[in-house]
C-alpha positions as CSV (number, residue, x, y, z in Angstrom):
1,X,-5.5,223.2,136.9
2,X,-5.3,221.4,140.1
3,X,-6.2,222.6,143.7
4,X,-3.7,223.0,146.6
5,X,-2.3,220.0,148.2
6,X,-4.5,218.0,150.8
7,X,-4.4,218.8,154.1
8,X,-3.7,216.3,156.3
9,X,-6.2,214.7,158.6
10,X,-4.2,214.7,161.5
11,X,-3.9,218.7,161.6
12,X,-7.1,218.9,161.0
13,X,-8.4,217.4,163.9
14,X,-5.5,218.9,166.0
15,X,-7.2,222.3,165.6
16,X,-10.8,221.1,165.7
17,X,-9.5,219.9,169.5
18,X,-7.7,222.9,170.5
19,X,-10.7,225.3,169.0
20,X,-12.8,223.0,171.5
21,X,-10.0,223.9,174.2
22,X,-10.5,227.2,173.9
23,X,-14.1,226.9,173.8
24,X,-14.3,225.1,177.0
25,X,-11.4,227.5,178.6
26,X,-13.2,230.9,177.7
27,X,-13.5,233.4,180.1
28,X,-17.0,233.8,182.7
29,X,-19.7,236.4,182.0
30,X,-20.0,239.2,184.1
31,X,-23.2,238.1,185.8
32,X,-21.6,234.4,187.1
33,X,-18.5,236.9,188.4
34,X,-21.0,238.7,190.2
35,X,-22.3,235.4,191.9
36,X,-18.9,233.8,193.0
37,X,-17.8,237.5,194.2
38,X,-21.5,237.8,196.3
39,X,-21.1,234.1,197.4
40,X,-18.8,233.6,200.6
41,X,-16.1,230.7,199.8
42,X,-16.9,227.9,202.6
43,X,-13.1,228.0,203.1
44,X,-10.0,229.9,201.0
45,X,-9.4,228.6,197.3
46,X,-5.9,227.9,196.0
47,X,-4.0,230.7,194.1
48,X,-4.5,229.6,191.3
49,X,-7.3,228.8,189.0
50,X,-8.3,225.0,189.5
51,X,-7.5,222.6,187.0
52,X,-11.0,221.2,185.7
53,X,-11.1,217.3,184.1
54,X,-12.3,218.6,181.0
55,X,-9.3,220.5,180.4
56,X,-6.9,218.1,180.6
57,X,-8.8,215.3,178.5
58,X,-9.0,218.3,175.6
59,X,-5.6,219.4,176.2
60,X,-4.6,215.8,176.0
61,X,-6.4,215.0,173.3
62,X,-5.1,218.2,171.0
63,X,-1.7,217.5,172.4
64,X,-1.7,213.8,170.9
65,X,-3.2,215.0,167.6
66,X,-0.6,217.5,167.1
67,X,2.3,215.4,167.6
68,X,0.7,212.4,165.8
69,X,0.4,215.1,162.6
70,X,4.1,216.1,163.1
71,X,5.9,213.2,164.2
72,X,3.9,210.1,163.6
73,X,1.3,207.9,165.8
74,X,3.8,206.8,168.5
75,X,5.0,210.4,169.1
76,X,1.4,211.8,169.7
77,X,0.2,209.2,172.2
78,X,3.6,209.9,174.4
79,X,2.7,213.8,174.2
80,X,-0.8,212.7,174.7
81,X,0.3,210.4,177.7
82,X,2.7,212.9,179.1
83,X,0.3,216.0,179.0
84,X,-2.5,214.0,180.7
85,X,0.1,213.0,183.4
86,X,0.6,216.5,184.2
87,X,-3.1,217.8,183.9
88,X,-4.1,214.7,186.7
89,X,-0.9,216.1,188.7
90,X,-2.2,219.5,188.7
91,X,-5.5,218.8,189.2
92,X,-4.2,216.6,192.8
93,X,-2.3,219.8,193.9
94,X,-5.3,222.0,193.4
95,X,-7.7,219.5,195.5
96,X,-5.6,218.5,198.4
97,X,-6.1,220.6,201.8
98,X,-2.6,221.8,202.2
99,X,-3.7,223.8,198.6
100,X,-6.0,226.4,200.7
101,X,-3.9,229.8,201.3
102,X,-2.6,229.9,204.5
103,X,-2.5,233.5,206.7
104,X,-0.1,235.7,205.7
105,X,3.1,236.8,208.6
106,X,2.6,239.9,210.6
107,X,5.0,241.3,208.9
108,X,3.4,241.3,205.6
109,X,0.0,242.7,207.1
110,X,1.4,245.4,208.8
111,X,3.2,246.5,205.3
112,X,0.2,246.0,203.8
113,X,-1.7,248.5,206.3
114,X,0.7,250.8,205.7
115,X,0.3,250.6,201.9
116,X,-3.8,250.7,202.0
117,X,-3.4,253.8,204.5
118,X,-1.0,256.1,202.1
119,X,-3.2,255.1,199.2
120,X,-6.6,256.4,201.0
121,X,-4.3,259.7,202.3
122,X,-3.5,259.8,198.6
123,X,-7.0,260.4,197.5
124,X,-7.8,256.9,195.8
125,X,-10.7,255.5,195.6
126,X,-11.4,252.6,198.3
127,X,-11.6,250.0,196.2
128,X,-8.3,250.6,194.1
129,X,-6.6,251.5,197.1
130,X,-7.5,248.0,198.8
131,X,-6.5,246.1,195.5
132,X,-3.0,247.7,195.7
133,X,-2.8,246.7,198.9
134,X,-3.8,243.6,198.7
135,X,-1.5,243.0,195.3
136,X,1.4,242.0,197.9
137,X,-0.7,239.7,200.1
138,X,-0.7,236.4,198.9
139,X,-2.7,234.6,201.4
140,X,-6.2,234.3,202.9
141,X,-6.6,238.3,203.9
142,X,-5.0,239.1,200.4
143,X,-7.6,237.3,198.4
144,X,-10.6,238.3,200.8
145,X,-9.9,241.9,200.3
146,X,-9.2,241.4,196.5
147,X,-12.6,239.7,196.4
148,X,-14.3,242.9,198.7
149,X,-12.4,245.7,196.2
150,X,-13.9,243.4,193.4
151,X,-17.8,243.8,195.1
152,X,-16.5,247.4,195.5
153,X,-15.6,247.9,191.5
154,X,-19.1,246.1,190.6
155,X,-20.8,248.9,192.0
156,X,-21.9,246.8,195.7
157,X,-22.6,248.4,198.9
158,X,-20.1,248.8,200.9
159,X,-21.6,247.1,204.2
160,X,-22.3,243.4,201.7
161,X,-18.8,244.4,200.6
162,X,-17.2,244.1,203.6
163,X,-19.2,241.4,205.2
164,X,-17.3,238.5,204.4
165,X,-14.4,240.2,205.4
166,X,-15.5,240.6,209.2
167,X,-15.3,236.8,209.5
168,X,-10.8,236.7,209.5
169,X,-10.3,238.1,212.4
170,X,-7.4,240.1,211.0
171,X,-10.2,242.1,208.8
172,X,-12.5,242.9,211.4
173,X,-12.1,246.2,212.6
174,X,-11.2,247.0,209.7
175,X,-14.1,246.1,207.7
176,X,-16.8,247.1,210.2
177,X,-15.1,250.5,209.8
178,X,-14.8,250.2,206.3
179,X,-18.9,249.0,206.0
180,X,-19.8,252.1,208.3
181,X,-18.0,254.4,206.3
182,X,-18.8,253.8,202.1
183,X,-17.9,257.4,201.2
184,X,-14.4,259.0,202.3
185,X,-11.4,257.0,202.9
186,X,-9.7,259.7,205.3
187,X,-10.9,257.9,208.3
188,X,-10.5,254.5,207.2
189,X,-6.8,256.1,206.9
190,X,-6.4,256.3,210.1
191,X,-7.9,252.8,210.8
192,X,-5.3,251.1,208.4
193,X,-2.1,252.7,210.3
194,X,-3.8,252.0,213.8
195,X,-3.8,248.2,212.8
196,X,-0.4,248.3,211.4
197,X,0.7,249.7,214.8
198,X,-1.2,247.2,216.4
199,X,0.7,244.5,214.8
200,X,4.2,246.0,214.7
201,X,3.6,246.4,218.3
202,X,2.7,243.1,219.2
203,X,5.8,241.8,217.2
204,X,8.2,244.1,218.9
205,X,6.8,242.7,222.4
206,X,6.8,239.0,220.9
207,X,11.1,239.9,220.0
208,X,11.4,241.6,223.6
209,X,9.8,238.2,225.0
210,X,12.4,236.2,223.2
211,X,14.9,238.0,223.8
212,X,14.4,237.4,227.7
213,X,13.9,233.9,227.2
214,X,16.7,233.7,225.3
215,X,18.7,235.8,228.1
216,X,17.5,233.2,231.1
217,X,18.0,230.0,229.2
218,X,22.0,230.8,227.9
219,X,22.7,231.1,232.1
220,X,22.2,227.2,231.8
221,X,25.4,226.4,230.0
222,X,27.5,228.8,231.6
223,X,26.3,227.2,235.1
224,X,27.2,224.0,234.0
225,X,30.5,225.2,233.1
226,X,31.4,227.2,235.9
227,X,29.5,225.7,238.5
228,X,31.6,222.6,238.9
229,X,35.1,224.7,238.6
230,X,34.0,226.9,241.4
231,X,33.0,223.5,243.5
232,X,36.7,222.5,243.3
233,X,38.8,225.4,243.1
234,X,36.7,227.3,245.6
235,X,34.7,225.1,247.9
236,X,36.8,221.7,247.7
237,X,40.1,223.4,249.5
238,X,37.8,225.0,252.3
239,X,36.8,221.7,253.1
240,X,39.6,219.8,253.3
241,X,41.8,222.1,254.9
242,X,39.0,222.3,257.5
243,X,38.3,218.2,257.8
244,X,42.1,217.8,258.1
245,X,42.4,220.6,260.8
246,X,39.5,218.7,262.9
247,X,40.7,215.2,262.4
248,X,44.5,216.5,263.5
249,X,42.7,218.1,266.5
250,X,40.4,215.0,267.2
């Protein structure tokens, strides 16, 4: 009685690399979350989670050996080729400056005010009521205040919560309030809509502004239009009726 037939050595090392892959990819333990959410970034991360060199030398490695063991040598060191191409790609984007999250429109904020302010009316606990509001946000103030509701959920107090959050300046008065106060939300209510107010008023006199502008710059064109047709259909005939009346005279 024979055994099975022999696995080939290509598959097996395909999943010895991607076993490694996941090894290397697992997820943090709760103490190092603890750390990076306590520790102030020195300036806003990407979106997304950065591409490390490890993971694309395993990934390119388990790539190859899996399309070596399906389709033959030269097929596994394109994939190979093709994943590390995209892996170095990635891990460019992720490093450049224009990667860092950029501040978020006014609109945006003052919707997301609005949000965190019905929540705490609602009854919600601060913390899940500034991750909903932040969920929208996709900029620096949305991943500052997801990182504060995180200190929040980890059982922090509320004034180291909030601390890093009083450095954007679009977070200040709302975080000082917010440190002050670490037990109700019912006045931190009425904080959120003030801000939102705040903003949706100084957009409405930022429109009004344009408006004007707008309103004193289009009187340009219609002076150069009308200007010179008033010059000869009004002023020119005066003129010369008047110089040939003097020179008749003279």
């Amino acid at each position: 009685m024979t055994g099975g037939p022999p696995v080939p050595s290509g598959q097996v090392v395909a999943l010895a690399l991607l076993a490694a892959a996941l090894l290397v990819g697992g997820t943090r333990h709760g103490r190092l979350r603890l750390r990076a959410l306590q520790t102030p970034p020195a300036q806003p991360a990407p979106e997304g989670p950065p591409v490390r060199p490890t993971w694309v030398a395993v990934g390119a490695a388990a790539a190859g050996a899996l399309g070596w063991a399906a389709a033959g040598a030269t097929a596994g060191l394109l994939l190979a080729a093709a994943t590390a191409g995209a892996g170095v790609l990635a891990t460019r984007r992720g490093g450049r400056p224009g990667g860092a999250l950029a501040p978020e429109p006014d609109t945006d904020l003052a919707a997301g005010w609005e949000l965190l302010a019905v929540c705490l009316e609602a009854g919600l606990p601060v913390a899940l009521a500034v991750t909903a509001a932040a969920e929208p946000l996709r900029g620096v103030v949305g991943a500052r205040l997801r990182r504060t509701a995180g200190l929040l959920e980890l059982g922090a107090d509320a004034s180291a919560a909030w601390l890093a959050a009083e450095q954007l300046p679009a977070l200040a008065t709302f975080a000082r309030a917010a440190g002050r106060s670490a037990g109700t939300g019912s006045a931190l209510a009425q904080v959120a809509r003030a801000e939102a107010e705040r903003i949706r008023a100084g957009l409405l006199d930022t429109a009004q502004a344009k408006a004007q502008r707008a309103a004193v710059l289009i009187t340009a064109p219609l002076g150069v239009c009308f200007l010179p047709a008033f010059m000869v259909l009004g002023i020119a005939p005066v003129v010369v009726g008047l110089a040939g009346e003097v020179l008749a005279n003279w």
